[in-house]
C-alpha positions as CSV (number, residue, x, y, z in Angstrom):
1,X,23.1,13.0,60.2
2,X,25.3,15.8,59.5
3,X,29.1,15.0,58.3
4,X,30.6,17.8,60.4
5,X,29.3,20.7,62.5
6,X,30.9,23.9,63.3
7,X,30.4,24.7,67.5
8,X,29.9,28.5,67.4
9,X,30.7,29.4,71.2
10,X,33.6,28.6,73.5
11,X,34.1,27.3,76.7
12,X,31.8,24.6,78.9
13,X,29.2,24.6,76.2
14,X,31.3,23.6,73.1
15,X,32.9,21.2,75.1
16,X,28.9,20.0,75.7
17,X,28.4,20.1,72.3
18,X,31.3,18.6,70.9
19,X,30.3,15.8,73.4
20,X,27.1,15.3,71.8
21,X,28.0,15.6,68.5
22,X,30.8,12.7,68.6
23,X,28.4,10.3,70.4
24,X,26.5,10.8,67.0
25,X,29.4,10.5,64.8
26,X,29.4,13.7,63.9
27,X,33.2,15.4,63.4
28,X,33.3,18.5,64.9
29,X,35.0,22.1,64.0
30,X,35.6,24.1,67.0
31,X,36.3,28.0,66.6
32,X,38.4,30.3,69.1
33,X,39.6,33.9,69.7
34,X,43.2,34.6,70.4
35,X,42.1,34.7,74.1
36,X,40.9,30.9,73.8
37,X,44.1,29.8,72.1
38,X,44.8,27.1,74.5
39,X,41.4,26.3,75.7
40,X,40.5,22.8,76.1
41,X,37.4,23.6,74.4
42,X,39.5,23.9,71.2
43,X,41.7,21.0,72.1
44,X,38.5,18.5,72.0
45,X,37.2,19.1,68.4
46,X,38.3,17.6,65.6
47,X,39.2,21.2,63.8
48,X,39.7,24.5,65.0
49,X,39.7,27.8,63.0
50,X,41.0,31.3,65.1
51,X,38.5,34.2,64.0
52,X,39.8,37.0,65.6
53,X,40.9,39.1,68.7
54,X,40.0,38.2,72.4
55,X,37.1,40.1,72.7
56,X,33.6,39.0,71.9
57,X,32.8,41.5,69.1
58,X,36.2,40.7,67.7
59,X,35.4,36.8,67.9
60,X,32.5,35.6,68.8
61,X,29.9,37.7,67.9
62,X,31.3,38.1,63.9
63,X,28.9,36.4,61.8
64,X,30.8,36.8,59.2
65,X,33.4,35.1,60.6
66,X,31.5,32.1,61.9
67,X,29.7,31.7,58.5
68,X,33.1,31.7,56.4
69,X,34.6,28.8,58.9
70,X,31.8,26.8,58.7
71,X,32.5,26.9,54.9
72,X,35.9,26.4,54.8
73,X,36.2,24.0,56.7
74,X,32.8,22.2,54.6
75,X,30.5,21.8,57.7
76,X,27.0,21.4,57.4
77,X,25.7,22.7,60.3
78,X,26.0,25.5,62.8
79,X,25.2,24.9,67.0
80,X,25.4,28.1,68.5
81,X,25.1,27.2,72.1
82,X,23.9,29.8,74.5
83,X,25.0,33.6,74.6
84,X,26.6,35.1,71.8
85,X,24.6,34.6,68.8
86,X,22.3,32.1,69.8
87,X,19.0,34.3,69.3
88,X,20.5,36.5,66.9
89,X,17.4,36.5,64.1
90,X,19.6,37.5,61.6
91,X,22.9,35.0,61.8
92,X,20.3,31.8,62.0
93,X,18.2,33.2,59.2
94,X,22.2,33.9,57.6
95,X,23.2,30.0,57.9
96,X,19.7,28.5,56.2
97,X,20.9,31.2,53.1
98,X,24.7,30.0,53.2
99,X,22.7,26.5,53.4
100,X,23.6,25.9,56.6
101,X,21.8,23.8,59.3
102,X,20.9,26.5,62.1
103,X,20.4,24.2,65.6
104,X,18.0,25.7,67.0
105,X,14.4,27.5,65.4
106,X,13.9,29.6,62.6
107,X,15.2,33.1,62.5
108,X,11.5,34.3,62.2
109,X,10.3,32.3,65.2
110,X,13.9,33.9,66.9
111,X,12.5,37.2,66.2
112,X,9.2,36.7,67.6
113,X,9.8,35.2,70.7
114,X,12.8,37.7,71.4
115,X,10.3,40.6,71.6
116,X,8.9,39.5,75.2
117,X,6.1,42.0,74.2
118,X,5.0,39.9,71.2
119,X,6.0,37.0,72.8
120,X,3.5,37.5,75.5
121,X,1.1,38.4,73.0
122,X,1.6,35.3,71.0
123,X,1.3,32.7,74.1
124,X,-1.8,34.7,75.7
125,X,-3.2,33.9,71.8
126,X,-1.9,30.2,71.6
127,X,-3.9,29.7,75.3
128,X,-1.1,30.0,78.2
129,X,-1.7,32.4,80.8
130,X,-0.2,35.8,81.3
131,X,0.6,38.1,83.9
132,X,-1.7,41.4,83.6
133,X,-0.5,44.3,82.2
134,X,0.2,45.9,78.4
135,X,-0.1,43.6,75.7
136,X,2.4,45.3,73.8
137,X,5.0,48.0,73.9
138,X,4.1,51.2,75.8
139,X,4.2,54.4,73.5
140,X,4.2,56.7,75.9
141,X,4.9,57.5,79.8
142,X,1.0,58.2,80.0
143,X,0.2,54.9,79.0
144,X,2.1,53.5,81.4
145,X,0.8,56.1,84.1
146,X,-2.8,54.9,82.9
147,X,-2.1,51.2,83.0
148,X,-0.3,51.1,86.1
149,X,-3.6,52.7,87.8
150,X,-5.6,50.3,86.6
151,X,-4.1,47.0,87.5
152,X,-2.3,48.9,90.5
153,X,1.3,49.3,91.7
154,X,3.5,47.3,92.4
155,X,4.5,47.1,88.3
156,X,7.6,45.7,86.6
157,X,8.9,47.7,83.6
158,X,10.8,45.4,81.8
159,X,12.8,45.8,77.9
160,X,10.8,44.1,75.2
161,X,14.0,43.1,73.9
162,X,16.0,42.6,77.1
163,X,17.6,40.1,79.2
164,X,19.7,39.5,82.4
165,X,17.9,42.2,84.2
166,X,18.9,45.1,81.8
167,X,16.6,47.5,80.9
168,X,14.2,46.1,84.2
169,X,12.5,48.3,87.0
170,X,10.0,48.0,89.9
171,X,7.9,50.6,90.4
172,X,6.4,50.7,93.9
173,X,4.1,54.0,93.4
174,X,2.9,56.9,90.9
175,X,6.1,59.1,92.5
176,X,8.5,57.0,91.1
177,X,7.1,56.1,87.3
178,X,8.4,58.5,85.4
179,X,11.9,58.1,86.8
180,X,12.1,54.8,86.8
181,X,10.3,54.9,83.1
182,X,13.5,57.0,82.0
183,X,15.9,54.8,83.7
184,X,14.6,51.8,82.1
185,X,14.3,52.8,78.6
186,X,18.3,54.3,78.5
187,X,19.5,51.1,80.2
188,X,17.7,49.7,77.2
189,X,18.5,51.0,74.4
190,X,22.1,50.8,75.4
191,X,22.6,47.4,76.2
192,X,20.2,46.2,73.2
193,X,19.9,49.2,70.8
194,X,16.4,49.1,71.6
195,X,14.7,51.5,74.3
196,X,10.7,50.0,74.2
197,X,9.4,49.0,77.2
198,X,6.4,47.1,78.5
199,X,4.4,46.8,82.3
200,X,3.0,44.2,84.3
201,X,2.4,43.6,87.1
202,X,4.8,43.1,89.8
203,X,4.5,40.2,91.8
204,X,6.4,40.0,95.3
205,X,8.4,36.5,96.4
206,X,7.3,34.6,93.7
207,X,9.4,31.5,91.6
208,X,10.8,31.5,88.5
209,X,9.7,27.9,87.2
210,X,10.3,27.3,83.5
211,X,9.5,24.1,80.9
212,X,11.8,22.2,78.7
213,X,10.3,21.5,75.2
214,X,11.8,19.7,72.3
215,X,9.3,20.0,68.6
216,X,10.1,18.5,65.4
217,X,9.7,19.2,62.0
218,X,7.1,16.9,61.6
219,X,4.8,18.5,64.2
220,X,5.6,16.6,67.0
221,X,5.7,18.1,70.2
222,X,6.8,17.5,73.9
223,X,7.6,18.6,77.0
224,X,10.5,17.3,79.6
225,X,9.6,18.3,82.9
226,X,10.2,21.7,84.9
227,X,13.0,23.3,86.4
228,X,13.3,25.7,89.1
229,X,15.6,28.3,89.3
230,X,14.2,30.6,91.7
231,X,18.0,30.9,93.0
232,X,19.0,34.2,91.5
233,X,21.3,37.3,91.9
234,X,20.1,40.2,90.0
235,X,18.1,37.8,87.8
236,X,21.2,35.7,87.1
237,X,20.6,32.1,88.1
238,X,22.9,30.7,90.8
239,X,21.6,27.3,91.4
240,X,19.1,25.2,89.6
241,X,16.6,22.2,90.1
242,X,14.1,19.7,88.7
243,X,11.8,19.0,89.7
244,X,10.5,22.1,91.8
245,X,9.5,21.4,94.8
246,X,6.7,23.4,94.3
247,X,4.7,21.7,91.5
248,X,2.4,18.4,91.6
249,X,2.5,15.9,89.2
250,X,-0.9,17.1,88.3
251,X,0.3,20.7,87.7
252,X,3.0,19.5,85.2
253,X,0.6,17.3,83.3
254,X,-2.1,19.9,83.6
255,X,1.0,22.9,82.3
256,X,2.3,21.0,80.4
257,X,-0.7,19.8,78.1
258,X,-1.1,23.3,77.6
259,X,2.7,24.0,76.7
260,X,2.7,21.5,73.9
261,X,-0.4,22.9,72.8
262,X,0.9,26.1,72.3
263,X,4.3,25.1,71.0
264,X,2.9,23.1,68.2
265,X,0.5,25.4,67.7
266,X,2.7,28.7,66.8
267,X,5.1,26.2,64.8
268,X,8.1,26.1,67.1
269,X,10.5,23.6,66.1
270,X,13.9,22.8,67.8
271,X,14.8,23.0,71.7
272,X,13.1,25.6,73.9
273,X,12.4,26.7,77.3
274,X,9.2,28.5,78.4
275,X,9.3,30.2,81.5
276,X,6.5,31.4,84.1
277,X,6.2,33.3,87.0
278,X,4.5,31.4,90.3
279,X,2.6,33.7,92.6
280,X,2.5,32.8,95.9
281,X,-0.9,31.1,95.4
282,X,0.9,28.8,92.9
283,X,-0.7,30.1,90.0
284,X,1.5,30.3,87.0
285,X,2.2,33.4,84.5
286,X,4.1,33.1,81.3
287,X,7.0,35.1,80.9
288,X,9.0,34.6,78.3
289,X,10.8,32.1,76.0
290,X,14.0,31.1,75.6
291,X,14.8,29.8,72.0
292,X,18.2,28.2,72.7
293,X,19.6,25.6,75.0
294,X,19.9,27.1,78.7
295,X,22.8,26.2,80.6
296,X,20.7,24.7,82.9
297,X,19.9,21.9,80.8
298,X,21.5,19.2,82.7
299,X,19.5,18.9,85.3
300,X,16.4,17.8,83.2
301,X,18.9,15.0,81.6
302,X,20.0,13.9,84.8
303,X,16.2,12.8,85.7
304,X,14.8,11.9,82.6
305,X,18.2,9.8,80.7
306,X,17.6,12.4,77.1
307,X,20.7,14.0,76.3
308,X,18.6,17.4,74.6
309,X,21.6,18.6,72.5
310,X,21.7,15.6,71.0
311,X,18.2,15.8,69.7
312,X,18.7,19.4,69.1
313,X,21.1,17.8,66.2
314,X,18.8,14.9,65.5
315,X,15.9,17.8,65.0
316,X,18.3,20.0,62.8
317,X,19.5,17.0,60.4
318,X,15.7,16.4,59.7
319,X,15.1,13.2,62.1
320,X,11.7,12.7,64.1
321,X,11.4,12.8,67.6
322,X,12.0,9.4,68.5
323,X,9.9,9.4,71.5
324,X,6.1,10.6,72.6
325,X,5.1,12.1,75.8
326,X,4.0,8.6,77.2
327,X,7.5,7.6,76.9
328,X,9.3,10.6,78.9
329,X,9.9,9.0,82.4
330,X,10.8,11.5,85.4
331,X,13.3,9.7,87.7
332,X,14.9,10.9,91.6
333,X,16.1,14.4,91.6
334,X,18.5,16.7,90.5
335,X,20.7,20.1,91.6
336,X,23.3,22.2,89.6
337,X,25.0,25.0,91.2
338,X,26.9,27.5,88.2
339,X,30.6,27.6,89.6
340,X,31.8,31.2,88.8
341,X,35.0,32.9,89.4
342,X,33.2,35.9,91.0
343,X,33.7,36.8,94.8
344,X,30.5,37.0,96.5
345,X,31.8,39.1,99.2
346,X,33.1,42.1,96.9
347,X,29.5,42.6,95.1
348,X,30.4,39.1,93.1
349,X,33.4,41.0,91.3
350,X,35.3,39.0,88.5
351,X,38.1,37.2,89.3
352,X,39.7,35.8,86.2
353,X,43.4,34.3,86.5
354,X,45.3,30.9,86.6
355,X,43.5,28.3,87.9
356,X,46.7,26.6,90.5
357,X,44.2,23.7,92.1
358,X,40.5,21.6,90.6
359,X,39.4,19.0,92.1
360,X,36.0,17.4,92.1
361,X,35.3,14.6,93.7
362,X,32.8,11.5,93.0
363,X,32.6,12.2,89.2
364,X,32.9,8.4,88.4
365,X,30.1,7.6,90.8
366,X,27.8,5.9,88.4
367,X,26.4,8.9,86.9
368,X,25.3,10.5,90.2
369,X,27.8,13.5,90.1
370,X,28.7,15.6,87.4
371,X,30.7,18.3,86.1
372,X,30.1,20.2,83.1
373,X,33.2,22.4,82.7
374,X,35.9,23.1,80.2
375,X,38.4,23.9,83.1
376,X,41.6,21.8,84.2
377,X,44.3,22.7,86.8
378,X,46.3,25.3,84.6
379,X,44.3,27.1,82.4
380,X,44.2,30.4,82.9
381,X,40.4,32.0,82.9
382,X,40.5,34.9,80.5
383,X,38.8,38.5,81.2
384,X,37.0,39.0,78.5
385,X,34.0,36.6,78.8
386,X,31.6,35.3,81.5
387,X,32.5,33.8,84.5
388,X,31.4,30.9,84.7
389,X,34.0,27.7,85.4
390,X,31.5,25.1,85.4
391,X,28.6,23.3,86.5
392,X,28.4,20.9,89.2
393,X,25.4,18.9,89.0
394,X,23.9,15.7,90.8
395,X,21.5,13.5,91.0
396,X,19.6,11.8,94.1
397,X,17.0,9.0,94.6
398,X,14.7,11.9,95.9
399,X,15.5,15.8,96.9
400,X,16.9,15.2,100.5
401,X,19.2,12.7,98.7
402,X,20.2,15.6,96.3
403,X,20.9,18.4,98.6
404,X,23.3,16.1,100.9
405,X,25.0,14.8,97.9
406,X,25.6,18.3,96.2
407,X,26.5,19.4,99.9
408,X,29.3,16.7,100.6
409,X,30.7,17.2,96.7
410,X,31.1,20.7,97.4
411,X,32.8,20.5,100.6
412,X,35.3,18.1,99.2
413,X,35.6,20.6,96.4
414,X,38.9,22.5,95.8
415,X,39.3,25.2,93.5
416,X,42.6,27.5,93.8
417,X,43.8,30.3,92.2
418,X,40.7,32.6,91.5
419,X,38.1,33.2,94.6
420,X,34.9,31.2,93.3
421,X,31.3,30.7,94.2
422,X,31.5,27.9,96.0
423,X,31.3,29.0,99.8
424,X,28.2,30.9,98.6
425,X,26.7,27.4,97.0
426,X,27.6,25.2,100.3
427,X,26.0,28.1,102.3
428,X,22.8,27.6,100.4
429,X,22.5,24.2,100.5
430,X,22.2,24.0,104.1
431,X,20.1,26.9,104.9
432,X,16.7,26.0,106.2
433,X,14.4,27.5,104.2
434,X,16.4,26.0,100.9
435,X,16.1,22.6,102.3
436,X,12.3,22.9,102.9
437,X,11.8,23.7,99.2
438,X,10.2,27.1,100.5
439,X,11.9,30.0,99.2
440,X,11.5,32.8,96.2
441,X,13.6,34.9,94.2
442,X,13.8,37.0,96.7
443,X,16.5,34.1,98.8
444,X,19.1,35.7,97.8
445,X,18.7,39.5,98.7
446,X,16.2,38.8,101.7
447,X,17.7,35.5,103.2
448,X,21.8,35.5,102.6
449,X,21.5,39.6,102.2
450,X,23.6,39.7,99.1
């Protein structure tokens, strides 16, 4: 196992990390912007190196930076978390020439899966199914004219090297191609430098369901379960479950078969998450992958006892997976719901500042309730970076169980000083259509009208 490891990110998720890594024995070296001075993520790790101003591109997103702290401070490893540079290509392929342990795939697998066009490509070849429409980039507004007539409107323009939503259109008829065609490609190329575009197919109140994989170097391959995240604002993910209540037990053996197929079969190694579209007929679509850790991680711990960023280390330092499919048991139920300091009410505006009052209740209640947060009554949440305060997650003997213990630890809740999301999160847990297990993306905009 590695000696030391340098946590390339801030906030909740090196305070994850650093978790993981000292349950291994593994001293830790956190890094911090002049922003994150005093943030308790800093506080927890054994070092801590300042690498520049407060905002990202003076911090966190300098390579350069990150790669000349792991080495002075002799670390043999680099976690990059989520966000930031955690499917940046070029800074994993960076750390394996400064000799250091990237956790997380190769930069060349990076690269292919972060072009959704190719990675469609690649998974339609490696035998998962995907949703019609180009099978690579579109050169040209006539091609997508031409396409779009064949497989018929509604279709989705979406950036081949997007995420978040950027760079994302629906397009309900021939009128509105060419302006939403423009529209796309700008939004692209300026949030990722890159203005290509693809098309599928759009398809109406469907769920977001994606699969948790972990591969070795060694060739072995498997699968933890699904998650559903169908809760979403603008494609950001407000709340998060496993399992869905809309897939069998024969679905996910039947998926997943196929996932771990694919995975071992285009080389993946590390943690990943492959994510599908469900129709309303319950047929699944892939999507896309995501070659990182997701913040929504905890939930698949909570019902199968793997902590995955642990074996994301075990994985990097060479180890085999010490486990088979056979041995990956699926137990109760759990939520998370991402605590932001956003206010719902004003279009889910920022709302950094001092945080006066935190409490959440029932976190020594054997495991059942958990926070994942690197916030404490004090700290003051900076502007310059996302939102997010933490994750509250639980865990239930079955889904009912889950939704009334989330419910109850978010009423008892109190968070003071910055308006939050957690009105929002208690409203959702006791609407109808939530509780059922029968709802869409589309629960946000078309049930709470936000």
């Amino acid at each position: 196992m590695f000696r030391k490891l340098l946590i390339a990110n801030r906030g909740e998720i090196a305070v994850r990390i650093n978790r993981a890594a000292h349950a291994l024995g593994v001293r830790t070296v956190a890094v911090y912007s002049e922003a994150d001075r005093l943030s308790p993520h800093v506080e927890a790790a054994d070092e801590k190196v300042c690498i520049g101003g407060p905002r990202s591109d003076q911090s966190y997103l300098r390579a350069d930076a990150l790669l000349q702290a792991a080495e002075m401070t002799d670390c043999q490893a680099i976690h990059p978390g989520y966000g930031f540079l955690a499917e940046n290509a070029l800074f994993a392929a960076r750390c394996q020439q400064h000799r250091l342990a990237f956790v997380g795939p190769s930069g060349r697998m990076i690269q292919v899966m972060g072009d959704k066009a190719v990675a469609k490509r690649t998974m339609k070849e490696a035998g998962l199914p995907t949703i019609p429409g180009s099978d690579g980039i579109l050169a040209s507004l006539e091609e997508a004219r031409g396409l779009a007539g064949r497989i018929g409107y509604p279709v989705l323009l979406k950036a081949t090297a997007g995420g978040g939503g950027k760079g994302m259109r629906v397009v309900l008829d021939q009128s509105e191609l060419e302006e939403k065609y423009q529209e796309a490609r700008l939004e692209a190329d300026k949030a990722f430098g890159n203005p290509a575009l693809y098309l599928e197919k759009f398809i109406n109140n469907g769920r977001h369901i994606e699969f948790q994989i972990l591969a070795d170097n060694f060739g072995n391959v498997i699968h933890l379960g699904e998650r559903e995240c169908s809760i979403q604002r603008k494609n950001q993910k407000l709340v998060e479950e496993s399992p869905s209540p809309a897939i069998s037990a024969s679905i996910r053996k039947k998926m997943g078969d196929r996932i771990v197929k694919a995975i071992r079969q285009i080389g993946y190694v590390n943690a990943g998450t492959v994510e599908f579209f469900m129709d309303p007929e319950g047929q699944l679509y892939f999507m896309e992958m995501n070659t990182r850790l997701q913040v929504e991680h905890p939930v698949t711990e909570m019902i199968t006892g793997l902590d995955i960023v642990q074996e994301q280390l075990k994985i990097a330092a060479q180890y085999q997976l010490g486990l088979s499919q056979k041995d990956v048991q699926f137990e109760g139920h759990s939520l998370e719901c991402r605590i932001n300091a956003e206010d719902p009410d004003n279009n889910f505006q920022p709302n950094p500042g001092k945080i006066t009052r935190f409490e959440v209740p029932g976190l020594e209640r054997d495991g059942a309730v958990r926070l994942d947060s690197h916030v404490r009554e004090g700290y003051t949440i900076p502007p310059y970076y996302d939102s997010l305060i933490g994750k509250l997650i639980v865990h239930g003997q079955d889904r009912a169980g889950a939704i009334e213990l989330m419910r109850s630890t978010l009423e008892q809740t109190r968070i003071e000083g910055v308006t939050t999301t957690i009105g929002l999160h208690r409203t959702i847990m006791k609407q109808s259509e939530f509780i059922e297990g029968k709802y869409s993306t589309r629960f946000i905009p078309d049930i709470l009208k936000l």
